[in-house]
KOLTISE-29474 format. One record per atom (N, C-alpha, C, O): residue in one letter; x, y, z. Coordinates in pm, whole numbers, padded with zeros to 5 digits, always signed. Layout:
<bakols>
aXYZ/...
</bakols>
This chain:
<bakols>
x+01140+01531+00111/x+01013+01514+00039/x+00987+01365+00015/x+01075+01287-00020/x+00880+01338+00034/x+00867+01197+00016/x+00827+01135-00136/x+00763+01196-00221/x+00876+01010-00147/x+00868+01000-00283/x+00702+00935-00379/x+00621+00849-00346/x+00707+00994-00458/x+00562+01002-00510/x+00575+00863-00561/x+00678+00815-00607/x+00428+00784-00546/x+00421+00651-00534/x+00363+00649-00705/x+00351+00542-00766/x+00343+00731-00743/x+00257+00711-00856/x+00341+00816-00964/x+00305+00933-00947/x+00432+00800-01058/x+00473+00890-01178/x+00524+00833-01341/x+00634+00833-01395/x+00405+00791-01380/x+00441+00790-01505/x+00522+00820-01605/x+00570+00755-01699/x+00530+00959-01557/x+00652+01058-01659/x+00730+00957-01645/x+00739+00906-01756/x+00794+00898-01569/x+00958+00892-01520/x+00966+00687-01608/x+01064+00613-01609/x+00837+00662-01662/x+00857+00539-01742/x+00905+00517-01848/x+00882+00608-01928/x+00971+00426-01893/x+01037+00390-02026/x+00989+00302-02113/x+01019+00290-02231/x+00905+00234-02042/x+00863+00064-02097/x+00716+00084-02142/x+00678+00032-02247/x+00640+00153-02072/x+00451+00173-02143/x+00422+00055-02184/x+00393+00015-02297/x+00438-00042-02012/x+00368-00140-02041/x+00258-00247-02103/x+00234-00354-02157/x+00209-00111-02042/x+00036-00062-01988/x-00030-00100-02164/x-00139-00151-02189/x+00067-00059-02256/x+00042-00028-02378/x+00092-00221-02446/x+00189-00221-02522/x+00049-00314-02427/x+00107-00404-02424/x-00012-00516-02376/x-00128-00498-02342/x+00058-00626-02386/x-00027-00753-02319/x+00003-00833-02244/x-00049-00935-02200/x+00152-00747-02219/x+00211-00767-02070/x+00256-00710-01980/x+00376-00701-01950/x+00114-00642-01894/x+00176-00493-01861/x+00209-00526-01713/x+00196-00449-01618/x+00265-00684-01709/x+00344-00680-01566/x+00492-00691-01598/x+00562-00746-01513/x+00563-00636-01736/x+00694-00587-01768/x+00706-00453-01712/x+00817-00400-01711/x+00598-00387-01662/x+00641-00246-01614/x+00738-00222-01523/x+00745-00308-01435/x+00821-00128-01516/x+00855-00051-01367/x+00784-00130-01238/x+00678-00183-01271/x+00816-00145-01116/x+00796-00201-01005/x+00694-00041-00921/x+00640-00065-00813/x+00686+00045-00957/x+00570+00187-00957/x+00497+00132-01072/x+00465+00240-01123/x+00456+00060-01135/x+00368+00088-01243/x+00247+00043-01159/x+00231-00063-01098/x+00139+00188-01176/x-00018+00175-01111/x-00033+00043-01118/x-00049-00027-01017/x-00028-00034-01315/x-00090-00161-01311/x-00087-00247-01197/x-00184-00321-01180/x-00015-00250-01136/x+00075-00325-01064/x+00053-00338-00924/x+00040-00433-00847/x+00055-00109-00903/x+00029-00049-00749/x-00081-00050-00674/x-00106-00081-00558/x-00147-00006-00772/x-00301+00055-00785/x-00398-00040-00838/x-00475-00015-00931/x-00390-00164-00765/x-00533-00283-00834/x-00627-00209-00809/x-00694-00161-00901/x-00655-00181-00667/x-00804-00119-00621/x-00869+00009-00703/x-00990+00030-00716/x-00809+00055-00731/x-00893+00162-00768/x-00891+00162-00954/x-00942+00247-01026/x-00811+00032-00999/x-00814-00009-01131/x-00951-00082-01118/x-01049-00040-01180/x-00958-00185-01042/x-01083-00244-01048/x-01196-00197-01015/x-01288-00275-01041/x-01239-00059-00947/x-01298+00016-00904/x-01357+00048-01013/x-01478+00035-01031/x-01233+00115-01140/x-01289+00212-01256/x-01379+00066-01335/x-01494+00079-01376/x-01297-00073-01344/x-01341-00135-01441/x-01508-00185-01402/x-01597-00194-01487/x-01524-00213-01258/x-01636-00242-01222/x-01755-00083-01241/x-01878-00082-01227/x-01691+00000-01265/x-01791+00093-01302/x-01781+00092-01451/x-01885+00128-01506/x-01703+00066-01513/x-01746+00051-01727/x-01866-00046-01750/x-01959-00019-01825/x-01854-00174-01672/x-01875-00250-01632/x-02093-00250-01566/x-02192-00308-01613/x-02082-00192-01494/x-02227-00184-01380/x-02292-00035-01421/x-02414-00015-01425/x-02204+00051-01447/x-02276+00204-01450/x-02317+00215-01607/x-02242+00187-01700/x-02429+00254-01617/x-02494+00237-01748/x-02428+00361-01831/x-02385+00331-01942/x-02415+00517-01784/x-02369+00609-01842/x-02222+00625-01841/x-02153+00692-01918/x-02197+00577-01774/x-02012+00555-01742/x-01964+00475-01901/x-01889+00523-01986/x-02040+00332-01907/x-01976+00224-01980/x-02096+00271-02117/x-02071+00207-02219/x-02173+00335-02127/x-02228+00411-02254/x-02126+00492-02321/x-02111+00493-02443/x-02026+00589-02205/x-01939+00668-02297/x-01825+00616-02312/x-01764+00636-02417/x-01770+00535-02209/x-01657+00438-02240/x-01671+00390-02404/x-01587+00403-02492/x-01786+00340-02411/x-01744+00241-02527/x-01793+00294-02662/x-01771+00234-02767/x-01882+00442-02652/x-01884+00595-02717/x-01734+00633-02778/x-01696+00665-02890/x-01680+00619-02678/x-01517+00721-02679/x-01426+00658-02767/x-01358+00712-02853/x-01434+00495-02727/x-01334+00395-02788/x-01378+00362-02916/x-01288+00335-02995/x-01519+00355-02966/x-01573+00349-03119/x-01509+00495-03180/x-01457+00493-03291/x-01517+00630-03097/x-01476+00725-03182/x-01311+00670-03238/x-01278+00636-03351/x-01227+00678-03109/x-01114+00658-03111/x-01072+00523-03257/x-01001+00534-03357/x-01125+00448-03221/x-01130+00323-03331/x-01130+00410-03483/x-01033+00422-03558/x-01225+00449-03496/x-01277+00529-03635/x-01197+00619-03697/x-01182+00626-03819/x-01111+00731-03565/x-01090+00825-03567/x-00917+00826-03619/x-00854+00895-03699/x-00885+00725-03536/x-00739+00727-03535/x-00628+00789-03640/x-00611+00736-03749/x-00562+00894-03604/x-00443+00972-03724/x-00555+00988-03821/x-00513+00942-03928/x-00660+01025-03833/x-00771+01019-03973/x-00831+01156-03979/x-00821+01231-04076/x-00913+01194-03830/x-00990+01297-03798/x-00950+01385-03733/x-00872+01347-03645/x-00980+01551-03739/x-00955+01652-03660/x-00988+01649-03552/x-01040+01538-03548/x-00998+01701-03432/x-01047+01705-03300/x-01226+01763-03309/x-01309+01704-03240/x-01252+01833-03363/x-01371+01849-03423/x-01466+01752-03493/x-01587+01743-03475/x-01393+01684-03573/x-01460+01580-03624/x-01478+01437-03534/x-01568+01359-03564/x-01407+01416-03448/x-01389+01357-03311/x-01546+01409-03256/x-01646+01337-03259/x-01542+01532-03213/x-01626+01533-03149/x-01753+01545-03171/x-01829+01548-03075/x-01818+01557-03352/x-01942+01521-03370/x-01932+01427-03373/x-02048+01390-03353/x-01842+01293-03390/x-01851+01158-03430/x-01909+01129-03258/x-02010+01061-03241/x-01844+01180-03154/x-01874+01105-03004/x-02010+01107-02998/x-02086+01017-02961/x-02050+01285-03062/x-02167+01349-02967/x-02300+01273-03101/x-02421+01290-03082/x-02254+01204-03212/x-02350+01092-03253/x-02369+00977-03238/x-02469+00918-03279/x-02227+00901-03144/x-02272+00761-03092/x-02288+00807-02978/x-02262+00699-02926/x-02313+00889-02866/x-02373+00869-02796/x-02590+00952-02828/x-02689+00939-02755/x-02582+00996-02909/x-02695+00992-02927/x-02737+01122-02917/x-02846+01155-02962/x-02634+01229-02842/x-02713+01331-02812/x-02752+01444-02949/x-02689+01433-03054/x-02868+01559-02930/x-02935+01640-03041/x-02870+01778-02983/x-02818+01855-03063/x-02872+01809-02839/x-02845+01923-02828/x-02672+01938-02730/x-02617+01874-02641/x-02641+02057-02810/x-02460+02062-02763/x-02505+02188-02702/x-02624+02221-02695/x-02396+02264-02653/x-02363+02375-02576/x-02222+02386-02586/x-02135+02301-02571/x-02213+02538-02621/x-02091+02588-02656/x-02064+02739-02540/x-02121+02846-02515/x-01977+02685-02508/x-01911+02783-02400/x-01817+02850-02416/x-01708+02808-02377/x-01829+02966-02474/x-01707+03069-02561/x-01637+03156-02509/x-01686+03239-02433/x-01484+03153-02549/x-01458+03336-02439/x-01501+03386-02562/x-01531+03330-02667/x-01496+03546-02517/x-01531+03643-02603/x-01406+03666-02696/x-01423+03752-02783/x-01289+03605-02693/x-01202+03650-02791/x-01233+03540-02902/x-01177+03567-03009/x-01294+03445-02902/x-01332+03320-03035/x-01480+03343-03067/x-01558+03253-03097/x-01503+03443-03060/x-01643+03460-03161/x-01669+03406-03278/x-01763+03337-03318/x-01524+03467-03356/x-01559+03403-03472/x-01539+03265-03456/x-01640+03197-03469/x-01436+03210-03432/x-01459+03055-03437/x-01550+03023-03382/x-01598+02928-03444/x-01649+03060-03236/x-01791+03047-03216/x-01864+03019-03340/x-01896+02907-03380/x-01891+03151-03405/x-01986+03131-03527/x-01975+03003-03611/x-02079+02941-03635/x-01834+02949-03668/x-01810+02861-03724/x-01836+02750-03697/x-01868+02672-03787/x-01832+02713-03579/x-01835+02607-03519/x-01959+02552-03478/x-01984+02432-03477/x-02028+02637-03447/x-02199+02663-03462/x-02234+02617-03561/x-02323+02535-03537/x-02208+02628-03688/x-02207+02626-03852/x-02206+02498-03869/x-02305+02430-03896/x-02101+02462-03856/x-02082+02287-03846/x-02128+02221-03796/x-02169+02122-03856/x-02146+02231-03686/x-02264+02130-03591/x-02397+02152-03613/x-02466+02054-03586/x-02470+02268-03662/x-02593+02266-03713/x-02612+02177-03822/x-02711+02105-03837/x-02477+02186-03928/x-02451+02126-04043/x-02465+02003-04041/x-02481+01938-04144/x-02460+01940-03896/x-02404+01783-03903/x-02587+01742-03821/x-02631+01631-03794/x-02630+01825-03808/x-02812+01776-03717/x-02813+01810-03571/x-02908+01789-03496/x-02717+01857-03539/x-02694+01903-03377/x-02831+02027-03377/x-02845+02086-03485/x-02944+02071-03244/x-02980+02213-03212/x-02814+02254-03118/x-02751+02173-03050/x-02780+02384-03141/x-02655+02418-03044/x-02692+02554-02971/x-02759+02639-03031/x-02658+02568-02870/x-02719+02681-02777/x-02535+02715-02734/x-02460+02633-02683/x-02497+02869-02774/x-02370+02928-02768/x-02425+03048-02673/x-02525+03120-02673/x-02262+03027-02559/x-02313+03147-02468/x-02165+03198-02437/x-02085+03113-02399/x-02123+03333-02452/x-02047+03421-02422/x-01977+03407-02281/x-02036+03375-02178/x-01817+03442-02291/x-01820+03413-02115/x-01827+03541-02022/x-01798+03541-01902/x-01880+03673-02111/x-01884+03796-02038/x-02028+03807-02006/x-02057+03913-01951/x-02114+03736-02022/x-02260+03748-01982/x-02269+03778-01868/x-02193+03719-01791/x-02360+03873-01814/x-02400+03976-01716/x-02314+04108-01689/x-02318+04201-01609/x-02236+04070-01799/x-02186+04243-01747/x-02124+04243-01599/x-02127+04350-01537/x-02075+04140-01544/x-02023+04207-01379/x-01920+04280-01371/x-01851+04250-01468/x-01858+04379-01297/x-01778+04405-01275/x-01667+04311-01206/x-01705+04236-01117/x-01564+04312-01235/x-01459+04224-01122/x-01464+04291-00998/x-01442+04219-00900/x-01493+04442-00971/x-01462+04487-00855/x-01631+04409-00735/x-01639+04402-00612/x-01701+04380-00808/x-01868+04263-00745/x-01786+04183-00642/x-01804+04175-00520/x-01689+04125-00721/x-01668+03975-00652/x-01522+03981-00565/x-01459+03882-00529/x-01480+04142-00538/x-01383+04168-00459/x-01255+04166-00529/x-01159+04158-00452/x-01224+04172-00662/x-01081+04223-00732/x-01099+04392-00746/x-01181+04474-00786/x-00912+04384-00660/x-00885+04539-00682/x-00854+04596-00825/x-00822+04516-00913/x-00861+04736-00853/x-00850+04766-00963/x-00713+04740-01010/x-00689+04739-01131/x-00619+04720-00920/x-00514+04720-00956/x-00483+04558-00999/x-00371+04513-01022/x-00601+04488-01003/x-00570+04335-01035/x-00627+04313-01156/x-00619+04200-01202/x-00704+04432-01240/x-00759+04398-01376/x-00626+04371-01462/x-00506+04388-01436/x-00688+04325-01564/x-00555+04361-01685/x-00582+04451-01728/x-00645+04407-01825/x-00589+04591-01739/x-00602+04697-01794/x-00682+04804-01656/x-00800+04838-01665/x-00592+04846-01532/x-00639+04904-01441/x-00680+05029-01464/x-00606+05090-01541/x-00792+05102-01416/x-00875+05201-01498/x-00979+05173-01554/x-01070+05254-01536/x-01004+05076-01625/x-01061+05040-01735/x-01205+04924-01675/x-01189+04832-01595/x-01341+04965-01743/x-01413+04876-01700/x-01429+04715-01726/x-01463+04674-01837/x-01408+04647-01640/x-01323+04484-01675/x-01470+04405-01645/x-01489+04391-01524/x-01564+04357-01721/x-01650+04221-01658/x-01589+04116-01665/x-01510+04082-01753/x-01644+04018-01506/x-01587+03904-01514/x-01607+03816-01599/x-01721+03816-01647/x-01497+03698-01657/x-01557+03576-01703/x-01624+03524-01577/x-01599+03516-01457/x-01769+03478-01704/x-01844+03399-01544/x-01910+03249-01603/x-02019+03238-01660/x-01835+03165-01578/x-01848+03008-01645/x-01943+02949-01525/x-01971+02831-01546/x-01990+02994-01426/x-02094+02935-01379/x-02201+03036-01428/x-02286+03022-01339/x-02242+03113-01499/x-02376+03151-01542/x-02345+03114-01672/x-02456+03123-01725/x-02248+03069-01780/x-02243+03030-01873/x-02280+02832-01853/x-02305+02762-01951/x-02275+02792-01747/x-02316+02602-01715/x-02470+02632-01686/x-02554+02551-01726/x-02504+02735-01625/x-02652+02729-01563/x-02743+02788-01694/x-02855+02743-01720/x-02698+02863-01748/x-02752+02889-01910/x-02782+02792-01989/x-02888+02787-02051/x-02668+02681-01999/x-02645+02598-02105/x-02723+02485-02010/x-02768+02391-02075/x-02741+02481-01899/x-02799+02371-01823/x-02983+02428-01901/x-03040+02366-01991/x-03025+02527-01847/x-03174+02579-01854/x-03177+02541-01992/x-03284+02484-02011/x-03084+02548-02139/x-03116+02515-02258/x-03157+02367-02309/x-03213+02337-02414/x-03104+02270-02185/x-03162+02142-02213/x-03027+02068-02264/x-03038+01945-02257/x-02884+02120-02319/x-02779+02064-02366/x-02733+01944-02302/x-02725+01934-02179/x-02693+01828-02405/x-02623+01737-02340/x-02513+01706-02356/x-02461+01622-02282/x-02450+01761-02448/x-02286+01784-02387/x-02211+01950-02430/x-02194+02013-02535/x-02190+01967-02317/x-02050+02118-02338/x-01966+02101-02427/x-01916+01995-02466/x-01944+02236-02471/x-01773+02222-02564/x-01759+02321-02504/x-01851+02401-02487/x-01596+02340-02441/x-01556+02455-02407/x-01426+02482-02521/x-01334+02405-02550/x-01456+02614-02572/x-01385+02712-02679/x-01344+02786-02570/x-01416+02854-02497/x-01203+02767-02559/x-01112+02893-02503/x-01153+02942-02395/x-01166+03063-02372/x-01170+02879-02343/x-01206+02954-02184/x-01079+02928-02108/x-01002+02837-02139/x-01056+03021-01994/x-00937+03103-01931/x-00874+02966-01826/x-00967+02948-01748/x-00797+02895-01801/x-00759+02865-01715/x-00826+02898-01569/x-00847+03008-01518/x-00847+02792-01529/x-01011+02850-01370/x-01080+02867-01396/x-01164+02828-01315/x-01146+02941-01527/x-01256+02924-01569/x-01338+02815-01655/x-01460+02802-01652/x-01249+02739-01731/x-01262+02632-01723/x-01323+02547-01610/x-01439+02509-01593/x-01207+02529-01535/x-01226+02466-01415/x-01378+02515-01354/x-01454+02431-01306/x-01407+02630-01359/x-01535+02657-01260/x-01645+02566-01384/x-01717+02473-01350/x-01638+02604-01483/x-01732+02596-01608/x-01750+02405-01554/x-01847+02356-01496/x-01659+02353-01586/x-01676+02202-01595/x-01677+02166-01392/x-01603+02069-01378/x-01715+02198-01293/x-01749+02211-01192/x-01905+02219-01151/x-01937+02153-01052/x-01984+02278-01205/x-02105+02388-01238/x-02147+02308-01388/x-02247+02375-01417/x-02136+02236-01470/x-02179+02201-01591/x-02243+02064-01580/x-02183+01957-01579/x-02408+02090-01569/x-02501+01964-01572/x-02482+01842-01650/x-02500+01723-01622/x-02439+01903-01755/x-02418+01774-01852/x-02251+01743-01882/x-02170+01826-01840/x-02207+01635-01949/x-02050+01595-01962/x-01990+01708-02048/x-02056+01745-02145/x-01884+01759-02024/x-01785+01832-02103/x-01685+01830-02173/x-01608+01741-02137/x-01635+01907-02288/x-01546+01786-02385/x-01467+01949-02414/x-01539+02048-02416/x-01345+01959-02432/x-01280+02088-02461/x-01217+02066-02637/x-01161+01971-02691/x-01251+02182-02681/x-01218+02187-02847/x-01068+02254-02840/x-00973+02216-02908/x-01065+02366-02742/x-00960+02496-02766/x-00936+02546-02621/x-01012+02610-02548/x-00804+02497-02598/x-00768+02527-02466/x-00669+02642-02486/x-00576+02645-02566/x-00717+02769-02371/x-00671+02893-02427/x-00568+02913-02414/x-00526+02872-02306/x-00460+02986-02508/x-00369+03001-02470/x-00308+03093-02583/x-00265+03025-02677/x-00296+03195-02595/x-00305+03350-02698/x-00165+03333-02712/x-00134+03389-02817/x-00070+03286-02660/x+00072+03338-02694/x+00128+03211-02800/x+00211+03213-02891/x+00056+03119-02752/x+00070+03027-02879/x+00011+02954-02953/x+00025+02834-02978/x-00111+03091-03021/x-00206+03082-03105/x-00316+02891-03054/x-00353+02784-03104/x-00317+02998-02880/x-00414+02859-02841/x-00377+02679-02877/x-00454+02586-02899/x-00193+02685-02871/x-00195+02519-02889/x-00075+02526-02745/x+00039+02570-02758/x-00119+02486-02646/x-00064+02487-02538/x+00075+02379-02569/x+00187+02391-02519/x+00042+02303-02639/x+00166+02180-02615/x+00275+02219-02704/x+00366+02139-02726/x+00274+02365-02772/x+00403+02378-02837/x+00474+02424-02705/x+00586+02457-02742/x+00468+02440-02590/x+00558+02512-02483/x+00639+02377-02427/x+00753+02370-02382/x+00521+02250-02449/x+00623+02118-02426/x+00706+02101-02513/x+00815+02084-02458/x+00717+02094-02657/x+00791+02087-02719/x+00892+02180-02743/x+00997+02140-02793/x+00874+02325-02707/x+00937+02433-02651/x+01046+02425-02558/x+01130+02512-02577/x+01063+02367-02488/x+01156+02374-02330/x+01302+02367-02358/x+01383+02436-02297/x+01338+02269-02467/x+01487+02331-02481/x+01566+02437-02505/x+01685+02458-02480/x+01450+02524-02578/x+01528+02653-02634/x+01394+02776-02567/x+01395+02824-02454/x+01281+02806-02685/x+01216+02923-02632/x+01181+02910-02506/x+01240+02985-02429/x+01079+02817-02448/x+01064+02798-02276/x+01165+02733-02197/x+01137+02653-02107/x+01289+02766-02231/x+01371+02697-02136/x+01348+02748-01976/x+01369+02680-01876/x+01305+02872-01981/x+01334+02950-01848/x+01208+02852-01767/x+01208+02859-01644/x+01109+02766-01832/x+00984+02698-01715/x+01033+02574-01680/x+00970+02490-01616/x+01194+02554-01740/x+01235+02428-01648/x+01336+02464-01561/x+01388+02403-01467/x+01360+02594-01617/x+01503+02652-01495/x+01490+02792-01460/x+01576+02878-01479/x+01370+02808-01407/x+01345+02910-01353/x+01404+03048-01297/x+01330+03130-01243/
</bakols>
C-alpha cells in the first residue's frame, strides 16, 4: 500500500497551530501542499461569498469560544452573515427538538421553514430496496428523502440549512441537492443519544471491537 502523503492524525507538534508552522513534521500539508493552500487563501481573499463567511465564521468563533452552545453558534453565524430565513431539515425521530428549535430561532428574528425527512410518503420498494432490506421487513417503510427535503427548503427562499439528525447518506444527499450553505446542529446517532464522538472516546473499552475488529 502506498504511503498516504497527507495524515494529520499521525502529528505531534500542531504546528499549524503556531507562528512557526515550518516546526512541523516533514508531511506537514503546510509545508506539502502550498498549491492548494494558496488556492484556498486566494479564494478568502477574491471570492466575495467565500471570504463573507470566512470572516462570518471566525467573528463567531472569536465571540464564541468555550462560552456558547453549538446553537448559539449558530444564530450568532446566521446574524453576521445577515441572513432572515433558515431551513430546518429534520428526521422524523427529532420532532420535538424540531419544534424547539423552531422556537428559538423565531425567538431570535429568524422566518424558519421546517421540513420532515419522510415527506412524500415513498415507499423504499419505488427506488428498488427489497423488503428484506427495510428495518422492519413486512412493514410499510417510506424513504428518507433529503433531496425533496433541499428542493422544499430551496422553493421556501432559505439561506442557510440546519440539518437535525438526518441518517448518514442522507445527509450527504441533503447537503449535495441544498441551494443554499449548510451547517449541522445533530448528527444522528441513537445509540449514543446522537453524540457520535463518545465512540472516539469509547475505543479503549466499550468500542474496542471498531479498532480490532
Amino acid at each position: 500500500m502506498s504511503r498516504i502523503s497527507v495524515d494529520c492524525s499521525k502529528c505531534k507538534v500542531q504546528a499549524c497551530w503556531s507562528s512557526t508552522p515550518g516546526n512541523g513534521p516533514s508531511y506537514c500539508p503546510t509545508k506539502t501542499k502550498i498549491e492548494p493552500i494558496q488556492e484556498a487563501l486566494e479564494m478568502y481573499l477574491e471570492d466575495p461569498e467565500t471570504r463573507e463567511m470566512a470572516i462570518a465564521a471566525a467573528r463567531t468563533e472569536g465571540r464564541s469560544y468555550m462560552k456558547w452552545t453549538r446553537v448559539e453558534d449558530t444564530i450568532d453565524f446566521a446574524h453576521e452573515m445577515g441572513y432572515k430565513k433558515l431551513g430546518i431539515a429534520t428526521c422524523i425521530g427529532l420532532m420535538a427538538e424540531d419544534r424547539i428549535l423552531q422556537e428559538i430561532l423565531t425567538a431570535h428574528g429568524f422566518a424558519v421553514t421546517s421540513i420532515c425527512c419522510k415527506c412524500g410518503a415513498i415507499p423504499k420498494e419505488d427506488i428498488g430496496l427489497l423488503d428484506s432490506e427495510k428495518a422492519k421487513p413486512g412493514t410499510f417503510e417510506p424513504i428518507c428523502n433529503p433531496v425533496a427535503q433541499a428542493k422544499i427548503l430551496d422553493a421556501a427562499g432559505t439561506e442557510l440549512n440546519i440539518l437535525l439528525g438526518l441518517c448518514v447518506g442522507h445527509d450527504t444527499l441533503f447537503t449535495k441537492h441544498s441551494r443554499a450553505p449548510v451547517t449541522t446542529l445533530v448528527a444522528k446517532d441513537r445509540i449514543t443519544c446522537h453524540n457520535p464522538n463518545a465512540v472516539l472516546h469509547g475505543t479503549s473499552f466499550y468500542y474496542k471491537r471498531l479498532i480490532s475488529p
